[in-house]
N, CA, C and O atoms as a GROMACS GRO file, in nm:
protein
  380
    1UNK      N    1   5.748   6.612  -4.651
    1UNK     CA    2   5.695   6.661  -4.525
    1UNK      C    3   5.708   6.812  -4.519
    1UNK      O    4   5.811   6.870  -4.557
    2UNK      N    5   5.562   6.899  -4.451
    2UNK     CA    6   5.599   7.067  -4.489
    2UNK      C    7   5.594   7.077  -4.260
    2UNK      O    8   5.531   7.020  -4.172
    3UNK      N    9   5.656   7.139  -4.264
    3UNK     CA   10   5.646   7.121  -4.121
    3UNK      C   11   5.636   7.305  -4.118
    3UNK      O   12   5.686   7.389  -4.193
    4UNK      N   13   5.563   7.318  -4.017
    4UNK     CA   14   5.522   7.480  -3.894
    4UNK      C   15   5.545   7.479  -3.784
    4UNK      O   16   5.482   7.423  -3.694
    5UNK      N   17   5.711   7.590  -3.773
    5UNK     CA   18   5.734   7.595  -3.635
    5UNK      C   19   5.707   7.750  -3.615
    5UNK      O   20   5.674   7.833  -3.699
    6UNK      N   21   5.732   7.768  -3.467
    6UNK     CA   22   5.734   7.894  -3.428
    6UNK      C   23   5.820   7.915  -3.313
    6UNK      O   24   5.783   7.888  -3.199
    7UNK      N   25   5.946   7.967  -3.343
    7UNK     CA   26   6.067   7.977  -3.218
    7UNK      C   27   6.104   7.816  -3.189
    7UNK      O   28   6.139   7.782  -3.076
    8UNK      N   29   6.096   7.722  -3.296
    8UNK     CA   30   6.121   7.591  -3.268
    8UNK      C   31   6.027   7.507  -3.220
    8UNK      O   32   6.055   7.392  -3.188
    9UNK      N   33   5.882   7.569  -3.208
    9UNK     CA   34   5.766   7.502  -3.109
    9UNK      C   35   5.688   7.441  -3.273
    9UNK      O   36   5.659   7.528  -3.355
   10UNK      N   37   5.666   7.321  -3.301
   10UNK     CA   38   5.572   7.207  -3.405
   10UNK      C   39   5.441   7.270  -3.376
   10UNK      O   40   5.360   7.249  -3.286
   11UNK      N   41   5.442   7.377  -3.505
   11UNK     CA   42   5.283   7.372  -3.453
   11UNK      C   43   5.199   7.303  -3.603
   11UNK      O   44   5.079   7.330  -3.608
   12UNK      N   45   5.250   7.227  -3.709
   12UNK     CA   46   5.178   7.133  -3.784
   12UNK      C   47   5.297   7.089  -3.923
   12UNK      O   48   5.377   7.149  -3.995
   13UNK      N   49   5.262   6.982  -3.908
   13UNK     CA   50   5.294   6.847  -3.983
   13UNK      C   51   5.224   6.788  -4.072
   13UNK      O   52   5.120   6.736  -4.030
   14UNK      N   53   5.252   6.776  -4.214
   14UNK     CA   54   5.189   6.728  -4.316
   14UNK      C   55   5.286   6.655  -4.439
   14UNK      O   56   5.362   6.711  -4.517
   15UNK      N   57   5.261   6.539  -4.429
   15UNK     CA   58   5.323   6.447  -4.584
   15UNK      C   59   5.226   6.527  -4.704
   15UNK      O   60   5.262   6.521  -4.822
   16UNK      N   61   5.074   6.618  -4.659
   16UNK     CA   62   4.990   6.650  -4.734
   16UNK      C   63   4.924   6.724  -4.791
   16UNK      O   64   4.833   6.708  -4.872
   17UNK      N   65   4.998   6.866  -4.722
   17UNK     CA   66   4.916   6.924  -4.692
   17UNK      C   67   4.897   7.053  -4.818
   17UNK      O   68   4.990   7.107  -4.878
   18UNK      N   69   4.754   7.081  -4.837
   18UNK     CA   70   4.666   7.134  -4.932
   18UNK      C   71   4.716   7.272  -4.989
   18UNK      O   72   4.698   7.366  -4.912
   19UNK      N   73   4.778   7.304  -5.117
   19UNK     CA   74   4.854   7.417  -5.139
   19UNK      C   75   4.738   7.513  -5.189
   19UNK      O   76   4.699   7.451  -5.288
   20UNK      N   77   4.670   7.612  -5.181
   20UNK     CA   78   4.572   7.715  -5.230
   20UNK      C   79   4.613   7.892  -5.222
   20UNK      O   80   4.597   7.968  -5.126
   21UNK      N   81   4.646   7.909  -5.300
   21UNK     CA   82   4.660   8.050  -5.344
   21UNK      C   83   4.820   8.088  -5.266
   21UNK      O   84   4.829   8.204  -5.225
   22UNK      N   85   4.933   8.003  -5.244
   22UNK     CA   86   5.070   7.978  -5.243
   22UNK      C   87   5.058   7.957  -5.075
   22UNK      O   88   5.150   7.971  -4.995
   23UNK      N   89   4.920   7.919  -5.045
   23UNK     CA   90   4.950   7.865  -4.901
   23UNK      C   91   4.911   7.728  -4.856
   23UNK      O   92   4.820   7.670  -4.916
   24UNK      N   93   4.971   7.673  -4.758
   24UNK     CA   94   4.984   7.544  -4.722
   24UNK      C   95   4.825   7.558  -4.638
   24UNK      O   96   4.784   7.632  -4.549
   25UNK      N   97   4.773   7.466  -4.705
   25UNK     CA   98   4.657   7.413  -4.544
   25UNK      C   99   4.677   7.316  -4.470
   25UNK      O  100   4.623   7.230  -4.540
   26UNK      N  101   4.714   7.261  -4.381
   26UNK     CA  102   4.740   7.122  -4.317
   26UNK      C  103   4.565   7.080  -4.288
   26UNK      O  104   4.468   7.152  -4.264
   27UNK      N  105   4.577   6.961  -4.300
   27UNK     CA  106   4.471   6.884  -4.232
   27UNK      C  107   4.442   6.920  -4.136
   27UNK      O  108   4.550   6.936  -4.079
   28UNK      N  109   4.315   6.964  -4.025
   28UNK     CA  110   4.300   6.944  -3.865
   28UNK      C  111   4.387   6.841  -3.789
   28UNK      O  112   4.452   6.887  -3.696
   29UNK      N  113   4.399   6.702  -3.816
   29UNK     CA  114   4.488   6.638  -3.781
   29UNK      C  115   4.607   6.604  -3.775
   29UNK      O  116   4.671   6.510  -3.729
   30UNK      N  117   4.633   6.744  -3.857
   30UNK     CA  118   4.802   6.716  -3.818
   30UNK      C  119   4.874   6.875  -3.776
   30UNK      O  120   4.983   6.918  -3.812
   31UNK      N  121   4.763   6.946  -3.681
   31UNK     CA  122   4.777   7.060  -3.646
   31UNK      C  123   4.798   7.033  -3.483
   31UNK      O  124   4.723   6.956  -3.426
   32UNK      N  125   4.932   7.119  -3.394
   32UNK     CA  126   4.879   7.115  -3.259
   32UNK      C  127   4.824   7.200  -3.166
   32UNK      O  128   4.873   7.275  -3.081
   33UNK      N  129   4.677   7.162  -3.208
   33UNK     CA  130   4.552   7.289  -3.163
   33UNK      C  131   4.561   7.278  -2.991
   33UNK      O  132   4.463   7.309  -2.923
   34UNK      N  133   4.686   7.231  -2.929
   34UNK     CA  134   4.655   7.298  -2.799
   34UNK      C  135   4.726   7.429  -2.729
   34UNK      O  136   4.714   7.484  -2.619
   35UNK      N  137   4.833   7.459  -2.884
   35UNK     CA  138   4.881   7.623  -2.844
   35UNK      C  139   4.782   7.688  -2.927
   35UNK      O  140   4.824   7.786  -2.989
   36UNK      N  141   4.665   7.658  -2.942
   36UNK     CA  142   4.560   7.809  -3.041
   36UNK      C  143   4.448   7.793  -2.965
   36UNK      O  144   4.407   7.685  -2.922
   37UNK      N  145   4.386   7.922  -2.944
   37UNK     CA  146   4.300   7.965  -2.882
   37UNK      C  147   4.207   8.053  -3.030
   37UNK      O  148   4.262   8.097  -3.131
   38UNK      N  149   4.075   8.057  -3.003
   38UNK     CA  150   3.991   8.098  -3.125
   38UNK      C  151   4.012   8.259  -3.109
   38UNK      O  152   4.014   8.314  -2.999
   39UNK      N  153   4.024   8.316  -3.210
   39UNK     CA  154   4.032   8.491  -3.199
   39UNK      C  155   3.912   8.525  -3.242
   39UNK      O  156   3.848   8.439  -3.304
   40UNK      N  157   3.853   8.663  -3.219
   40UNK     CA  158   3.808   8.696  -3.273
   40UNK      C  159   3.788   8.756  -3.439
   40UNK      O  160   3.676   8.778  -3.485
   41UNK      N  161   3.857   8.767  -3.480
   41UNK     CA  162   3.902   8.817  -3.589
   41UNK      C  163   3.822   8.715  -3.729
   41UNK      O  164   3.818   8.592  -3.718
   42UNK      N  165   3.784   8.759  -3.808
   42UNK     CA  166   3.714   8.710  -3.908
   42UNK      C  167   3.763   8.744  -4.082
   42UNK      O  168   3.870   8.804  -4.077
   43UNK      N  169   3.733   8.730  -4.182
   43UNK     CA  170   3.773   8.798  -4.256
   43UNK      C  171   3.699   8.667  -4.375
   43UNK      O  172   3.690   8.548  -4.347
   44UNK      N  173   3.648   8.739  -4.525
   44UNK     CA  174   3.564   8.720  -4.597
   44UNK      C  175   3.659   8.713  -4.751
   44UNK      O  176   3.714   8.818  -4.783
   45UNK      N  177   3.678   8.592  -4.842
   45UNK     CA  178   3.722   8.526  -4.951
   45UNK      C  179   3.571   8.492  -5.025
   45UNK      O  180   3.474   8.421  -4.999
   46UNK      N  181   3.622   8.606  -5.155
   46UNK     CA  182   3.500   8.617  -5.248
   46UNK      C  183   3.476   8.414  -5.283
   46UNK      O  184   3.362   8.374  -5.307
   47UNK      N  185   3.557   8.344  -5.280
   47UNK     CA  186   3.544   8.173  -5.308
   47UNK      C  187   3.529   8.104  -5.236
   47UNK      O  188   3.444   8.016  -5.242
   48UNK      N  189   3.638   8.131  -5.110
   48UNK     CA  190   3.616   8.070  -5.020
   48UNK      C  191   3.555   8.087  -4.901
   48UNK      O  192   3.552   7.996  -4.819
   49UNK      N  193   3.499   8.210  -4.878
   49UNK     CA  194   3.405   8.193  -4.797
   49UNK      C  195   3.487   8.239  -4.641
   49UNK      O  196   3.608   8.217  -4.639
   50UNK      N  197   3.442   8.283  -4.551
   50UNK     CA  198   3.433   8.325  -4.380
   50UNK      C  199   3.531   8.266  -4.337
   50UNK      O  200   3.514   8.146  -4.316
   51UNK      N  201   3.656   8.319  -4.309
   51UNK     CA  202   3.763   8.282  -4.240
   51UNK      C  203   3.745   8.267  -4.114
   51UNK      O  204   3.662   8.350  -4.078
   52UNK      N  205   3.791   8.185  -4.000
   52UNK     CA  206   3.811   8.194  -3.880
   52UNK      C  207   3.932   8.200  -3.836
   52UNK      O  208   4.012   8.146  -3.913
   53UNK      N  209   3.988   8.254  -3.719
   53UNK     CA  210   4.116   8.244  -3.725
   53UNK      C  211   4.172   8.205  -3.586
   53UNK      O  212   4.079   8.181  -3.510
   54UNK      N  213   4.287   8.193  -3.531
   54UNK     CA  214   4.384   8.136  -3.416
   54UNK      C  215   4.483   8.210  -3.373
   54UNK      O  216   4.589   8.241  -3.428
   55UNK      N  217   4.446   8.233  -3.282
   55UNK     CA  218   4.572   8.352  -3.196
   55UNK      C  219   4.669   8.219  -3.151
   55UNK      O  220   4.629   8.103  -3.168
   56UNK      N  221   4.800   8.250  -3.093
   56UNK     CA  222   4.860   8.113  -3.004
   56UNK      C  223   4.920   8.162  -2.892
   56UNK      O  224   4.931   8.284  -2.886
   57UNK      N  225   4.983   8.062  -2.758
   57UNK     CA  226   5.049   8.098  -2.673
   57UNK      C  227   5.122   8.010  -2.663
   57UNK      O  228   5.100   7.903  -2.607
   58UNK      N  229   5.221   8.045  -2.718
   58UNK     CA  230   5.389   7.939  -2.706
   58UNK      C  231   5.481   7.987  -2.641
   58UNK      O  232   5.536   8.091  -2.676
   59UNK      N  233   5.518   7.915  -2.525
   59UNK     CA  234   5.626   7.971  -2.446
   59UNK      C  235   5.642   8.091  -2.361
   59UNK      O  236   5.746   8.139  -2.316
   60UNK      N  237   5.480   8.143  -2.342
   60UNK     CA  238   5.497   8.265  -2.300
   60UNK      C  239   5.454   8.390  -2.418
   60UNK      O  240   5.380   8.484  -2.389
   61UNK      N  241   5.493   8.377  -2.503
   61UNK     CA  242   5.467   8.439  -2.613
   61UNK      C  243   5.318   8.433  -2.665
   61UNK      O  244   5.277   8.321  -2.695
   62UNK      N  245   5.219   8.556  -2.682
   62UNK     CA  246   5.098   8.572  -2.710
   62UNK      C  247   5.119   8.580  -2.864
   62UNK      O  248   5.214   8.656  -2.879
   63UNK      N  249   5.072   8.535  -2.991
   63UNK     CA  250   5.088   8.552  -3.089
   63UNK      C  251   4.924   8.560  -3.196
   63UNK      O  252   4.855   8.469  -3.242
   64UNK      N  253   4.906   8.744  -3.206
   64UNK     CA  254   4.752   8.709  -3.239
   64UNK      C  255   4.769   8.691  -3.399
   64UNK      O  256   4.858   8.721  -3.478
   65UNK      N  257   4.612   8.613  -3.412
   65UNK     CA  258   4.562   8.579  -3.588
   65UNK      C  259   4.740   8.519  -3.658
   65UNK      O  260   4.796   8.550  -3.762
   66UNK      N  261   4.783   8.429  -3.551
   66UNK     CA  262   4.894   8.321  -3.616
   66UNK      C  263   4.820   8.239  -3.726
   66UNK      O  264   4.847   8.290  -3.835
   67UNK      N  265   4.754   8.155  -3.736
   67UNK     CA  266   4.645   8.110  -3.874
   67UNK      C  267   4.492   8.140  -3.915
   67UNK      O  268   4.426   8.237  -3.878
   68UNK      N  269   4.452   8.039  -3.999
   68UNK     CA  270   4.299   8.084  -4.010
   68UNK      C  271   4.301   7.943  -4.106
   68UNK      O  272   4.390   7.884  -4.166
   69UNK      N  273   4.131   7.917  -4.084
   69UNK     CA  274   4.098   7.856  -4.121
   69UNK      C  275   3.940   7.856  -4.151
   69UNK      O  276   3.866   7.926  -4.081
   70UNK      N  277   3.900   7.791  -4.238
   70UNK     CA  278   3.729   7.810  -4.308
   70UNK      C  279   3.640   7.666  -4.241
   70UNK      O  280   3.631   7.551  -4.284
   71UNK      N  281   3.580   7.737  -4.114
   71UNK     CA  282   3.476   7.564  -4.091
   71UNK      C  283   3.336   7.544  -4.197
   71UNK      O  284   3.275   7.438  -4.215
   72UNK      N  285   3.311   7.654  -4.249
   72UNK     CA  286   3.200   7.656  -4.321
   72UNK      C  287   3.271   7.691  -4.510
   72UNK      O  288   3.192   7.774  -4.553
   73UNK      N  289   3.334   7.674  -4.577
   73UNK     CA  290   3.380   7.700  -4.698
   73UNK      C  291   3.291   7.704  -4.798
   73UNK      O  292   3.207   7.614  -4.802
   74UNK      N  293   3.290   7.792  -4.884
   74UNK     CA  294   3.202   7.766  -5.016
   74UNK      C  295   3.250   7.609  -5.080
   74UNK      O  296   3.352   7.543  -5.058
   75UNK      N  297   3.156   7.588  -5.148
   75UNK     CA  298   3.130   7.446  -5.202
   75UNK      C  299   3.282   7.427  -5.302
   75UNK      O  300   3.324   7.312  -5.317
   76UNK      N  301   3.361   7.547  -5.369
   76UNK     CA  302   3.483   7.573  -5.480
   76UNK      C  303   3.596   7.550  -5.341
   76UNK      O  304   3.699   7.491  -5.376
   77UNK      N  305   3.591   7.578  -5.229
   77UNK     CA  306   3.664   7.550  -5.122
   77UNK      C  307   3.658   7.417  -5.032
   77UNK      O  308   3.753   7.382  -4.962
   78UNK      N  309   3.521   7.334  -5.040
   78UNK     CA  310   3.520   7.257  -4.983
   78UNK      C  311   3.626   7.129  -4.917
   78UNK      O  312   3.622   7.062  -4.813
   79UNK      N  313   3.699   7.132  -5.006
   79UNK     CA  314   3.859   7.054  -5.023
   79UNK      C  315   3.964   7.085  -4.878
   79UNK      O  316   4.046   7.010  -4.826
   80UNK      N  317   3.922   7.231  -4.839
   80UNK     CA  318   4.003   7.285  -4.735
   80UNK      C  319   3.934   7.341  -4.651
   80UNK      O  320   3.963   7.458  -4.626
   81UNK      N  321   3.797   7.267  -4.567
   81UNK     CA  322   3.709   7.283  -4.477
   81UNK      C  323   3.744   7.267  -4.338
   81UNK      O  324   3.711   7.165  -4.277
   82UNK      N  325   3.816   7.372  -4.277
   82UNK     CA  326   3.871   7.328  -4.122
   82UNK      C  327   4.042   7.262  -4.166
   82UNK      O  328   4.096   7.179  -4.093
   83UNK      N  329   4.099   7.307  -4.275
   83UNK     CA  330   4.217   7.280  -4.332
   83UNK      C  331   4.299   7.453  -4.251
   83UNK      O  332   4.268   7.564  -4.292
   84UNK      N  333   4.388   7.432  -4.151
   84UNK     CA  334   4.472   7.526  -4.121
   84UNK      C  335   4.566   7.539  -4.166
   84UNK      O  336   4.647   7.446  -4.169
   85UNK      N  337   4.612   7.738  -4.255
   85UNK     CA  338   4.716   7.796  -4.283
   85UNK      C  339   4.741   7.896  -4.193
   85UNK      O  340   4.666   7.943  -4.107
   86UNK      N  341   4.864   7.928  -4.224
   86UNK     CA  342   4.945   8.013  -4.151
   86UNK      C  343   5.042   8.130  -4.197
   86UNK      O  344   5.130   8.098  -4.276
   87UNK      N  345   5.034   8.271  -4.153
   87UNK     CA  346   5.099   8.388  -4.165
   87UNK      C  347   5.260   8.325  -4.156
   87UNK      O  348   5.344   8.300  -4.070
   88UNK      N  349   5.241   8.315  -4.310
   88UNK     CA  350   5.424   8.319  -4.316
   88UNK      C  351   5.508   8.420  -4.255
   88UNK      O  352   5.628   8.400  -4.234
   89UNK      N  353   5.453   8.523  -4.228
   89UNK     CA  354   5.587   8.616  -4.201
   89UNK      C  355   5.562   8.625  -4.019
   89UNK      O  356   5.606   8.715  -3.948
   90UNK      N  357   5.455   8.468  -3.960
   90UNK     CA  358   5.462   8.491  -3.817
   90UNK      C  359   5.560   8.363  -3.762
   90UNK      O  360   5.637   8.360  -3.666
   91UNK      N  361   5.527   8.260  -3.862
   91UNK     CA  362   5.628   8.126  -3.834
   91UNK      C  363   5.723   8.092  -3.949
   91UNK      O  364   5.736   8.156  -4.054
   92UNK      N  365   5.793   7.971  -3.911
   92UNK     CA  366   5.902   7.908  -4.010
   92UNK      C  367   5.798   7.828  -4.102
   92UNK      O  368   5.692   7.801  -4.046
   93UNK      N  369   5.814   7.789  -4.224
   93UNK     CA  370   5.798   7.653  -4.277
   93UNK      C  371   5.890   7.652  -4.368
   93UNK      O  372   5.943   7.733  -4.444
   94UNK      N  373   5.904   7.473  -4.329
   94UNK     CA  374   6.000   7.399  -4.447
   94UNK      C  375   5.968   7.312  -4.497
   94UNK      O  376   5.917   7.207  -4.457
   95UNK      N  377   6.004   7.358  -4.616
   95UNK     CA  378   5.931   7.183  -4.693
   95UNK      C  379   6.058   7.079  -4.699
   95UNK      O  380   6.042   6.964  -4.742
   0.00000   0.00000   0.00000
């Protein structure tokens, strides 16, 4: 199990989740998308293709471009389509 907290707040859970370029993607379904709000912020992977990303509000705490994730991925990315990672140096993970 790789678990994502932030100040102790679960923000995703995976028995599974997708390792790509030394980062974890969790599934959509085992993310809890009701502390992320969509940012603006974008950003472009010569493979994988148009990042989108997730600001959060936990506890009071505004936390911008906390993950990102690809809804549209190049076809070499397809594997991790709407698969959310996360700025290690904004939360915990433990495997």
């Amino acid at each position: 199990m790789v678990q994502v907290t932030y100040k102790g707040t679960v923000l995703a859970e995976s028995d599974s989740p997708v390792v790509v370029e030394g980062n974890y993607y969790f599934p959509p379904e085992s993310v809890a998308k009701s502390v992320f709000k969509d940012s603006n912020t974008s950003s472009v992977c010569p493979w994988k293709g148009t990042a989108a990303y997730y600001s959060a509000e936990i506890n009071g705490a505004n936390i911008k471009d906390i993950a990102w994730y690809y809804p549209q991925p190049k076809e070499k990315a397809s594997h991790i389509k709407n698969h959310v990672a996360f700025y290690k140096n904004k939360v915990d993970i433990v495997e």
